[in-house]
N, C-alpha and C positions, 0 to 999 in steps of 0.2 A: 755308629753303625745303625742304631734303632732308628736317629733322628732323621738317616737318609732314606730310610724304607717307609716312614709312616707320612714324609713329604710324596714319596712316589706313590703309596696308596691314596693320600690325597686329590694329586694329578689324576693319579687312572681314575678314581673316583669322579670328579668334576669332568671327564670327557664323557661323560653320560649324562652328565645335570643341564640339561634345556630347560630350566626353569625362566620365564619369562617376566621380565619387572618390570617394562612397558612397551606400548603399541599407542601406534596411531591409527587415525581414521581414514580409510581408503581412500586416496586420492589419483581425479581422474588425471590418468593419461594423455597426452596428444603427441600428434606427430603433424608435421607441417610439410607438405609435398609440393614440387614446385608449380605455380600456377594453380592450385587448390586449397579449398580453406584446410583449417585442420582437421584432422580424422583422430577420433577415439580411440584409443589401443585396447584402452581397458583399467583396471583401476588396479592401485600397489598399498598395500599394507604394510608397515615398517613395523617388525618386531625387535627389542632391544632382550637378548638374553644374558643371565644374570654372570656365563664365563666366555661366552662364544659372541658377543657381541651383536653388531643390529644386521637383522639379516631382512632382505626385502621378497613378497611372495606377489608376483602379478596372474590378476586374474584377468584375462585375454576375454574379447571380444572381437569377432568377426562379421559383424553385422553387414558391413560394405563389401565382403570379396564372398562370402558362401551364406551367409544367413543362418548356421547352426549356430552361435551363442547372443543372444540378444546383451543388449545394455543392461537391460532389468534382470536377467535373469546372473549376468557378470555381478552385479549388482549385489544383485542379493546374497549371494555366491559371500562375496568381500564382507559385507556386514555380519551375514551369520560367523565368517573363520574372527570378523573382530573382536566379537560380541563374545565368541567361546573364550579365546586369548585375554581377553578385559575380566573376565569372569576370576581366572587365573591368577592374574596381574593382585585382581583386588585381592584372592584370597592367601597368597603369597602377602602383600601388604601386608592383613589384620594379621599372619601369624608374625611376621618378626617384628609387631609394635610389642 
């Protein structure tokens, strides 16, 4: 009986652990429309978490229909969430060496 409740507080346990063990570099988007070059959508981040698996976060760009989020600023957007997640990634790393 013990052995199946302290499996189950495990479980419950791990549906809260979003702990992150790797991430990639934001990679740009396109889309291909017919009779036009490609258009930029915007740039995706792939996070791999450590029970829930790789989850993808796109940062949008509308630079071509309304002009509120430019490329740079989608941009920068992506690099800062990579840069924090990398942060994480490594300090997760040095603790379970």
């Amino acid at each position: 009986m013990s052995i199946s409740v302290a499996y189950n507080f495990r479980k419950f346990k791990n549906l809260f652990n979003w702990t992150p063990v790797k991430v990639e570099k934001p990679q740009p988007v396109y889309m291909s429309y017919a009779k036009e070059k490609p258009v930029l959508l915007g740039f995706e981040v792939t996070v791999s978490y450590l029970y829930h698996g790789d989850r993808k976060l796109f940062f949008q760009t509308d630079e071509e229909r309304f002009g509120l989020v430019s490329r740079k600023s989608a941009l920068a957007k992506a690099n800062a969430f990579y840069s924090n997640v990398k942060a994480k990634v490594d300090a997760y790393k040095s603790k379970t060496r």
